[in-house]
N, CA and C of each residue as an Amber inpcrd file, in Angstrom:
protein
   480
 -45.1890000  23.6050000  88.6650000 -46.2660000  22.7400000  89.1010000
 -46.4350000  21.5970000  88.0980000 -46.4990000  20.7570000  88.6910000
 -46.6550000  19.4720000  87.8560000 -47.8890000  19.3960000  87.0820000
 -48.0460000  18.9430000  85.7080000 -49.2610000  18.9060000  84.8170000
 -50.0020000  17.7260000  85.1780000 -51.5010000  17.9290000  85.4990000
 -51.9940000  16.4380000  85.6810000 -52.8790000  16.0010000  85.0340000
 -52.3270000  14.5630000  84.6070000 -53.5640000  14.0850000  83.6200000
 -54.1650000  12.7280000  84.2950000 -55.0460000  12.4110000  83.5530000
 -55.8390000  10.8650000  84.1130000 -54.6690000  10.2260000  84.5480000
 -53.4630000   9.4920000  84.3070000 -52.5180000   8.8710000  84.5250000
 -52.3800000   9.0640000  85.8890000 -52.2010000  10.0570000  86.4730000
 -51.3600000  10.6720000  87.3300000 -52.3480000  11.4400000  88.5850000
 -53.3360000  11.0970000  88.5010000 -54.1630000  11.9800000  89.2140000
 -55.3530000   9.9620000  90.2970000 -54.8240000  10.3890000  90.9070000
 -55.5070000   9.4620000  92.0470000 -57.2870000   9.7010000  92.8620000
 -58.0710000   8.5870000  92.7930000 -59.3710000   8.5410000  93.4200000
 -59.1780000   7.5960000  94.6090000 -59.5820000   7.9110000  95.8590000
 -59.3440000   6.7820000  96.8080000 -60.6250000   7.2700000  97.7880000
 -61.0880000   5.8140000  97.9430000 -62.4850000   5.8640000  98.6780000
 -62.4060000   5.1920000 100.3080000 -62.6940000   6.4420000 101.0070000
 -61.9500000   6.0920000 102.0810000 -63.0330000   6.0300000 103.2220000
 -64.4950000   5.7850000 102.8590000 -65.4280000   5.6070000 103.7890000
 -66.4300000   5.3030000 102.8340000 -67.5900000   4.3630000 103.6590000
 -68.7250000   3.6490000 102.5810000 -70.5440000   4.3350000 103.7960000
 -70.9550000   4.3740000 102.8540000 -72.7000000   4.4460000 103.5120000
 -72.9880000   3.7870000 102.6550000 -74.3880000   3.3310000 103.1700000
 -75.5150000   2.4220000 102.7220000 -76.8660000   2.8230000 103.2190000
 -77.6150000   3.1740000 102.4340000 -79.0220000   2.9590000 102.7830000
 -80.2070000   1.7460000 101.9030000 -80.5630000   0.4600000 102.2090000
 -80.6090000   0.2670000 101.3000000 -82.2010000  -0.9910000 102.2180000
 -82.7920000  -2.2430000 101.1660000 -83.3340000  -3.0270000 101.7740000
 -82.9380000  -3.5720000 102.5080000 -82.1010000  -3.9090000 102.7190000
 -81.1260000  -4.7300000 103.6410000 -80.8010000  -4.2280000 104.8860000
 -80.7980000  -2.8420000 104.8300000 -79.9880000  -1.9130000 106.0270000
 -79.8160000  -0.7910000 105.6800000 -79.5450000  -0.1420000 106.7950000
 -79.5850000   1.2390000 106.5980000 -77.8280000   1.8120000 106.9760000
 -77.4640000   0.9480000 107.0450000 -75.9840000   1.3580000 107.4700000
 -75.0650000   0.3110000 106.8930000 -73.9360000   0.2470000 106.9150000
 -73.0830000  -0.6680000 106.0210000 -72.7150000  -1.7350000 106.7650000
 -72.7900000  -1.7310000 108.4740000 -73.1280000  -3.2150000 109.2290000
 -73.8420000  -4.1230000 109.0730000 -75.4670000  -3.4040000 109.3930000
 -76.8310000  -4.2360000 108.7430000 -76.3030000  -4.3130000 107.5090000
 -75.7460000  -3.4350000 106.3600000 -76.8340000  -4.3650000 105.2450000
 -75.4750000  -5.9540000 104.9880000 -74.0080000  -5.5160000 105.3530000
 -73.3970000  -6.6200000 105.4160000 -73.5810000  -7.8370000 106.0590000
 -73.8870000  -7.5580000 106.8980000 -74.9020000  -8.9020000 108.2520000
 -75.8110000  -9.2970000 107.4410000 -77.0200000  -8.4960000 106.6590000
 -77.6040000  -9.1000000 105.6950000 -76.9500000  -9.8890000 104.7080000
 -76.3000000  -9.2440000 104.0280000 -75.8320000 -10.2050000 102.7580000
 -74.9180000 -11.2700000 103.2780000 -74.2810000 -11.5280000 104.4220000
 -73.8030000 -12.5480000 104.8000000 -74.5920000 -13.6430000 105.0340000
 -75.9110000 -13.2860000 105.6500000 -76.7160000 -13.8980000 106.1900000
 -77.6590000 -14.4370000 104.8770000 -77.3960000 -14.1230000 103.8310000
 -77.8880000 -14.5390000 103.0540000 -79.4320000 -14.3520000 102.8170000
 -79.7270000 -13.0170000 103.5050000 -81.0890000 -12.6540000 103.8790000
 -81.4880000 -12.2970000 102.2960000 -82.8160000 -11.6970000 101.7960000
 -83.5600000 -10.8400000 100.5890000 -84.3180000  -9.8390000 101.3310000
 -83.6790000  -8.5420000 100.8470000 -84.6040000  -7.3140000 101.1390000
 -86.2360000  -6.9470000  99.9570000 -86.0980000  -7.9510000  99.7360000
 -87.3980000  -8.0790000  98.5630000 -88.6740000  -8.6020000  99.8880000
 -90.0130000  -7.7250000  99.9240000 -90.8990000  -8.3090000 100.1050000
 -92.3620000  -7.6900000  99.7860000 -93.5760000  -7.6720000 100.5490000
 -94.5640000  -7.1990000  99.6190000 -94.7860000  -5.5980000 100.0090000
 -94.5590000  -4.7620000  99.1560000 -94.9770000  -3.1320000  98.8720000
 -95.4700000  -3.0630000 100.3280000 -94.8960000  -1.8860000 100.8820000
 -95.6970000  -1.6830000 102.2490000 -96.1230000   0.0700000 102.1150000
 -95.4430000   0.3960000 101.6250000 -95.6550000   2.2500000 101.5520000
 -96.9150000   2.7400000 101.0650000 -97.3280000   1.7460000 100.1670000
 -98.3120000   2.2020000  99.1330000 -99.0870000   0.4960000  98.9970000
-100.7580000   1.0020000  98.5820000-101.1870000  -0.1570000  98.1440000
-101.2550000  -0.8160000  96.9860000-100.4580000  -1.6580000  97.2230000
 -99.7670000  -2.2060000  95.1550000-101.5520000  -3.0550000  95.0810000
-102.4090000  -3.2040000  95.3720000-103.2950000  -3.7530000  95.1940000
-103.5660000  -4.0100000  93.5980000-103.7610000  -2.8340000  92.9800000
-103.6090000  -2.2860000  91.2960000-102.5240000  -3.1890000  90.5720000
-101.6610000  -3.4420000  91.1010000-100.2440000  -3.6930000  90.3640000
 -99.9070000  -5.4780000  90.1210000 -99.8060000  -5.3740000  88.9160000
 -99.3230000  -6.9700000  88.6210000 -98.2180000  -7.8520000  89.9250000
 -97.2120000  -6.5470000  89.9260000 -96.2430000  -7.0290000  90.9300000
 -96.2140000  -6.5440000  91.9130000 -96.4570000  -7.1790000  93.2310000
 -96.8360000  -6.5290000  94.6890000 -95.3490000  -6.8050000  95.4990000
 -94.3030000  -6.8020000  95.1010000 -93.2360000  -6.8800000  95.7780000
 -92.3780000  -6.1770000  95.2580000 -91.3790000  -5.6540000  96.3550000
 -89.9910000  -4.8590000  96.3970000 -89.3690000  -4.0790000  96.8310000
 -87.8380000  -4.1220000  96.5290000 -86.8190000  -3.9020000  97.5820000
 -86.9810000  -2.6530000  98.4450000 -87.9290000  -2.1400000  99.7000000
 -88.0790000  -0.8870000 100.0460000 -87.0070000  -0.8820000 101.2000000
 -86.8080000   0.5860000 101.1740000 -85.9040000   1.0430000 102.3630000
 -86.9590000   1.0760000 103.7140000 -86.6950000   0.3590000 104.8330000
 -87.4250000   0.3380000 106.0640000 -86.8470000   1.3860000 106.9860000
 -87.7440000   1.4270000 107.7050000 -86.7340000   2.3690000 108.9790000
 -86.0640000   3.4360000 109.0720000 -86.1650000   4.5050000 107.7880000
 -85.7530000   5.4100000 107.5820000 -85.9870000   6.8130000 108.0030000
 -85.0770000   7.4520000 109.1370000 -85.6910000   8.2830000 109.3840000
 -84.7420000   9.2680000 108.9330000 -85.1540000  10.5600000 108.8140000
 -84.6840000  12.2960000 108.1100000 -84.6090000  13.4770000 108.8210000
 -83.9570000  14.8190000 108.4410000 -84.4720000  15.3440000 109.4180000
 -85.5250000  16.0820000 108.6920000 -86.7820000  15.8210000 109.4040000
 -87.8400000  16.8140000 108.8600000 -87.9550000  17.9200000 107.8850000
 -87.0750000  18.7240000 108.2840000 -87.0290000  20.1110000 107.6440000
 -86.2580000  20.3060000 106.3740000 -85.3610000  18.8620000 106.4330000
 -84.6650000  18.9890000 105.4520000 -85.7090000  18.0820000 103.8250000
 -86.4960000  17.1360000 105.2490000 -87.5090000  16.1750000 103.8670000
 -88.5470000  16.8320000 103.4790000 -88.6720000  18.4700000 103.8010000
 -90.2380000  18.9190000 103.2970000 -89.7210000  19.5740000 101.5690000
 -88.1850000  19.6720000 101.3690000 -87.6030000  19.8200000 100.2490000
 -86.8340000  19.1540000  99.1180000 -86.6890000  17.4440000  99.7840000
 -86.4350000  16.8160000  99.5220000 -87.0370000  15.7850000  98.8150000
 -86.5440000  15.2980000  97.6160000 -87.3360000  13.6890000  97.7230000
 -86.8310000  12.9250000  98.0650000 -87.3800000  11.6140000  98.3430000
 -86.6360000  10.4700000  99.3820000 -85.1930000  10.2350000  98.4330000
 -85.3410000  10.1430000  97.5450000 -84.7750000   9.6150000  96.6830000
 -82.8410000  10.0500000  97.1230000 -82.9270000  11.3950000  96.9890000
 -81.6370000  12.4830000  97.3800000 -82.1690000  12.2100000  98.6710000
 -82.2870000  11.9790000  99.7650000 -82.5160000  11.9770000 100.8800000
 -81.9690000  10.5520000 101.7200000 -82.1280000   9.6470000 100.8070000
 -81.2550000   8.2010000 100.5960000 -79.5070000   8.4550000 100.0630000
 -79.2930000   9.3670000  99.2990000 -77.8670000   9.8850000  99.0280000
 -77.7630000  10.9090000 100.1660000 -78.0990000  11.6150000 101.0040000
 -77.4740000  12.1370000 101.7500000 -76.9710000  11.3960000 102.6630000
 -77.9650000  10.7210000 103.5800000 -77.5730000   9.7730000 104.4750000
 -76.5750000   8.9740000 104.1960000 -76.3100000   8.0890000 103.0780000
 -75.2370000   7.4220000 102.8760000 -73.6590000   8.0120000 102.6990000
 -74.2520000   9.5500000 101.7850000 -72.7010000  10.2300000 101.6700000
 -72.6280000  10.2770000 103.1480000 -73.2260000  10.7300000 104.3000000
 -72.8640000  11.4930000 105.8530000 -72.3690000  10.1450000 106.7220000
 -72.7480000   8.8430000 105.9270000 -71.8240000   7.7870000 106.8630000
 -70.7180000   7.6690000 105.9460000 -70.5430000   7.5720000 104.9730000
 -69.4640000   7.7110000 104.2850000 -68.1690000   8.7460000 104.7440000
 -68.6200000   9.9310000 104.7370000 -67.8060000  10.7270000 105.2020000
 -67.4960000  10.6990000 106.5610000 -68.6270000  10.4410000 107.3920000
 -68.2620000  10.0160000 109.0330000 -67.1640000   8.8310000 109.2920000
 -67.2760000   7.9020000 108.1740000 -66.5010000   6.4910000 108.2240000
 -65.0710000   7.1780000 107.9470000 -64.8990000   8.1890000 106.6460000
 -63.8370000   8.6250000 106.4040000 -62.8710000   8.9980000 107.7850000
 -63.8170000  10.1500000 108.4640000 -63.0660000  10.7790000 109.6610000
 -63.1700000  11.9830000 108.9120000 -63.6950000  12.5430000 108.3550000
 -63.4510000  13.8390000 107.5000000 -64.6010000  14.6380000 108.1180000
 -65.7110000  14.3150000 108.4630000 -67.0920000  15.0710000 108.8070000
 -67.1100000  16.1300000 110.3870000 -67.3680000  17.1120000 109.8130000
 -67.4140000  17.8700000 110.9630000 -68.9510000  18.6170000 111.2140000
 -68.9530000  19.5530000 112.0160000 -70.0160000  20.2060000 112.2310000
 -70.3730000  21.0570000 110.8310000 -70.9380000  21.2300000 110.1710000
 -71.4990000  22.1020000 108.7030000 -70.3530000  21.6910000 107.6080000
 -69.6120000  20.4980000 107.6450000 -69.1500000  20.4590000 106.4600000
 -67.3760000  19.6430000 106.7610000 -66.8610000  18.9970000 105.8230000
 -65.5130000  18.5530000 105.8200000 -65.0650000  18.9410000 107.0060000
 -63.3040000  18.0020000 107.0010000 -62.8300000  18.8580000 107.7560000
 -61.4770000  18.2970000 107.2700000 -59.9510000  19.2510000 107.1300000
 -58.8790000  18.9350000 106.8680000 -58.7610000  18.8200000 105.1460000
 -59.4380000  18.5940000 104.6410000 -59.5780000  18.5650000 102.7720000
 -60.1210000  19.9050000 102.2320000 -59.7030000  20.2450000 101.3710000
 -59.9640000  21.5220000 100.1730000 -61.4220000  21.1860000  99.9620000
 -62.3170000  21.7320000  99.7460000 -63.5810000  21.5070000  99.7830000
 -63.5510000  21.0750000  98.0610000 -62.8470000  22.0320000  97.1020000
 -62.4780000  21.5760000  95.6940000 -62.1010000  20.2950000  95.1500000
 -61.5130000  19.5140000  96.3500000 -60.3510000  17.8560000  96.3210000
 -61.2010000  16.9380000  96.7150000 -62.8590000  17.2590000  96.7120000
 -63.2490000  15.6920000  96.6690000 -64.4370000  16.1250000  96.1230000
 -65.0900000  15.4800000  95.5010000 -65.8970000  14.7480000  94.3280000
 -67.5910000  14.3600000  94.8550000 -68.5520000  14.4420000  94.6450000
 -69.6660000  13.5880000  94.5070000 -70.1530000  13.2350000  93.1280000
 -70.0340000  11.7350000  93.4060000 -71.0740000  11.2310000  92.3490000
 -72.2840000  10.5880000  92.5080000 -73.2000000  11.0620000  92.4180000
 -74.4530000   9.8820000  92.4790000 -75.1090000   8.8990000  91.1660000
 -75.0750000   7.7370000  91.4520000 -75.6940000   7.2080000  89.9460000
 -77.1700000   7.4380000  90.5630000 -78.1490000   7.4890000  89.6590000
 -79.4500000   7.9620000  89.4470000 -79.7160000   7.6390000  88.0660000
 -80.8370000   6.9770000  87.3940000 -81.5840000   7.0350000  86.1780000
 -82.2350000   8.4500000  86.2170000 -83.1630000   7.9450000  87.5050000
 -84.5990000   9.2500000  87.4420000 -85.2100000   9.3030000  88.7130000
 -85.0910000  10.5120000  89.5070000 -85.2560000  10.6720000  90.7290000
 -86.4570000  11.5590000  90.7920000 -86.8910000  11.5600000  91.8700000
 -88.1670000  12.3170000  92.4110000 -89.4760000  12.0510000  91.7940000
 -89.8630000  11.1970000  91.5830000 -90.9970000  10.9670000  91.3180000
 -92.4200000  10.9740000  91.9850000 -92.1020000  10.4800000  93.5220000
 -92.8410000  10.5000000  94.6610000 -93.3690000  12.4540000  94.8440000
 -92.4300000  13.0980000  95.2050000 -92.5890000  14.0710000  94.5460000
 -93.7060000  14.8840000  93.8170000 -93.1360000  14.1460000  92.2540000
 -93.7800000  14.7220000  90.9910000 -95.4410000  14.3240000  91.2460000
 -95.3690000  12.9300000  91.6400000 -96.8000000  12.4590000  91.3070000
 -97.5470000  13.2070000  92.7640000 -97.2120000  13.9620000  93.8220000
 -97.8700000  14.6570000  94.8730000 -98.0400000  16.1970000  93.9900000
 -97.1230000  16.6730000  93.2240000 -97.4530000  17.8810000  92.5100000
 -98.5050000  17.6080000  91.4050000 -98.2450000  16.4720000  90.5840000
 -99.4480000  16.5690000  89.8650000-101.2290000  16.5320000  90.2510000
-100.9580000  15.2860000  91.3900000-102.3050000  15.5140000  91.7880000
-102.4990000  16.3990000  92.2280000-101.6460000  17.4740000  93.1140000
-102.1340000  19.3590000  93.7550000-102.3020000  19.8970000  92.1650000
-102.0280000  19.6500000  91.1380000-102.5930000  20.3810000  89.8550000
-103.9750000  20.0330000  89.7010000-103.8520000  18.4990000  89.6160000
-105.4730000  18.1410000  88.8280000-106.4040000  18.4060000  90.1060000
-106.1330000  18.8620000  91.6790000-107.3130000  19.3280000  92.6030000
-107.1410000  20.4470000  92.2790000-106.2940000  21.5250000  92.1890000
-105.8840000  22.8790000  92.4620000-105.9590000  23.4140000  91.3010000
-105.3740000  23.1210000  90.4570000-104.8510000  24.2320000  89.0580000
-103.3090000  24.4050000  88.8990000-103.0750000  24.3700000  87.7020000
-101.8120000  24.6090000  87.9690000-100.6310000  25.9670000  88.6140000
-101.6470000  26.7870000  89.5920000-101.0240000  27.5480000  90.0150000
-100.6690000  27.0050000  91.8790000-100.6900000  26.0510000  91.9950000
-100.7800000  25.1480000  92.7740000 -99.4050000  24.3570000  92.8810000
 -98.7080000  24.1990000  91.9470000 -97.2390000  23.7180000  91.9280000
 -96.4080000  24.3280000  93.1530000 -95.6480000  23.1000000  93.8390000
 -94.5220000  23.6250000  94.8290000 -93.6760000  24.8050000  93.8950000
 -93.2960000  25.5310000  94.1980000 -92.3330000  26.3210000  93.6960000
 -90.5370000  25.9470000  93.0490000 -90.1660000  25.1410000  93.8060000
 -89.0400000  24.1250000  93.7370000 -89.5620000  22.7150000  93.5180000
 -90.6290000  22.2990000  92.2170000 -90.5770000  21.4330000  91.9930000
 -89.6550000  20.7560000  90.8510000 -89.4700000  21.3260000  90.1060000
 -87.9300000  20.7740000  89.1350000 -86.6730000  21.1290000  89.8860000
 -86.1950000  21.6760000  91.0500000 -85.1450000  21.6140000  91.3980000
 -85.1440000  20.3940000  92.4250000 -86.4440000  19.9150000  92.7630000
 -86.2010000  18.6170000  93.9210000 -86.3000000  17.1360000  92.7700000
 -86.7960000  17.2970000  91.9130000 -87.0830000  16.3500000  90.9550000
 -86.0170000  16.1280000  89.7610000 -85.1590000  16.6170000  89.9220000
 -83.9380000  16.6330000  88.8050000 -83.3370000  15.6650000  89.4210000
 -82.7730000  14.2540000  88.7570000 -81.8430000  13.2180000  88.6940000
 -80.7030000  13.7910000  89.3420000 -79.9810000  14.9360000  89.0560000
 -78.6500000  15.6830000  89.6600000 -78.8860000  15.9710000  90.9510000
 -79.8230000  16.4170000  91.3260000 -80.2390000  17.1380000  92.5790000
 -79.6900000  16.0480000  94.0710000 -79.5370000  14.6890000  93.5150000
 -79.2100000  14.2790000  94.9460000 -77.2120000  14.4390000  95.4590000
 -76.8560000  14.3740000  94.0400000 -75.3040000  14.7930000  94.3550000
 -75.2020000  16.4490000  94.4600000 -76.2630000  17.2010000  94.0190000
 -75.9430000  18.6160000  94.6140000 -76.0440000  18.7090000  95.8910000
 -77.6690000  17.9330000  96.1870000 -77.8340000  17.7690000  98.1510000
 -76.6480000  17.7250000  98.5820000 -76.2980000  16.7030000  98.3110000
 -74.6160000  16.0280000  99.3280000 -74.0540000  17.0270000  98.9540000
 -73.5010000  17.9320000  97.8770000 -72.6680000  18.9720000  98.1050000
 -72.5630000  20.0920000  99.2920000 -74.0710000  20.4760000  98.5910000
 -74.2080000  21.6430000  99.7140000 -74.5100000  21.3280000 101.0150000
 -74.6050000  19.9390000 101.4070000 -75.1490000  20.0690000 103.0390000
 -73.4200000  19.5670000 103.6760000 -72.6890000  19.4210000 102.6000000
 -71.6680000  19.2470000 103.7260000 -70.1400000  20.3950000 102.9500000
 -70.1660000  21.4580000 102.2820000 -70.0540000  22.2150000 101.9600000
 -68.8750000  21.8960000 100.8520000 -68.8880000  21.2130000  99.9680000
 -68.6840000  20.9360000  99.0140000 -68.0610000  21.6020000  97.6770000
 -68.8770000  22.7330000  97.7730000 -68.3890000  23.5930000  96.4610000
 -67.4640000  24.1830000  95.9020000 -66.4900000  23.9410000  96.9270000
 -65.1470000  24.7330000  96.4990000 -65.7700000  26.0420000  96.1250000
């Protein structure tokens, strides 16, 4: 068996998603950026009233499936959707997971600083009404930065 090192070992990206201001799919948001459109406008989710800066880039139109967003934060919930057009674009996506590839032979990466916050700040205020015995139970496993490339693992079966 051949030894493989960085040299010799190939990455090829063979389908794209997008969820983003612009679009929610990689048509829209290209039609956008052709069009020379800005997904920048004023805070609609929340009332920035408080806030020096009342504008920015939100995702519109986003819908989930329910059951999967009562465990989710948007955040990994924005990486799923994009890995599932990604992989749909590939031709690889089947019913519960890949199809034709080693589940071991492909990769997720998500970049993330710091995810789940939306989240965090709904658990803290159930502390400061409740107590802290009041915490979701899976609140550091939905709020971990990693958690949105594990999502994409396990919902399309990933783990080798």
């Amino acid at each position: 068996m051949e030894e493989r090192t960085l040299e010799t070992q190939r990455v090829v990206v063979t389908g794209l998603g997008v969820v983003s201001c612009l679009g929610n799919s990689v048509s829209t948001f290209w039609e956008g950026l052709c069009a020379g459109r800005s997904g920048i406008g004023r805070i609609a989710c929340f009332d920035p009233a408080a806030l020096s800066t009342q504008i920015a880039g939100e995702v519109k139109d986003f819908e989930f499936d329910a059951r999967l967003a009562k465990r989710t934060d948007r955040f990994a919930q924005f990486a799923m959707a994009a890995a599932a057009q990604a992989l749909g674009q590939a031709g690889i996506l089947s019913e519960g997971g890949v199809q034709g590839i080693a589940p071991d032979r492909i990769g997720v990466c998500v970049g993330t600083g710091i995810g789940g916050h939306a989240f965090m700040e709904r658990q803290h205020q159930r502390y400061l009404e409740r107590g802290v015995g009041r915490y979701h139970p899976l609140t550091i496993p939905i709020v971990i930065g990693n958690i949105a490339s594990a999502n994409v693992a396990i919902s399309h079966g990933l783990l080798g």
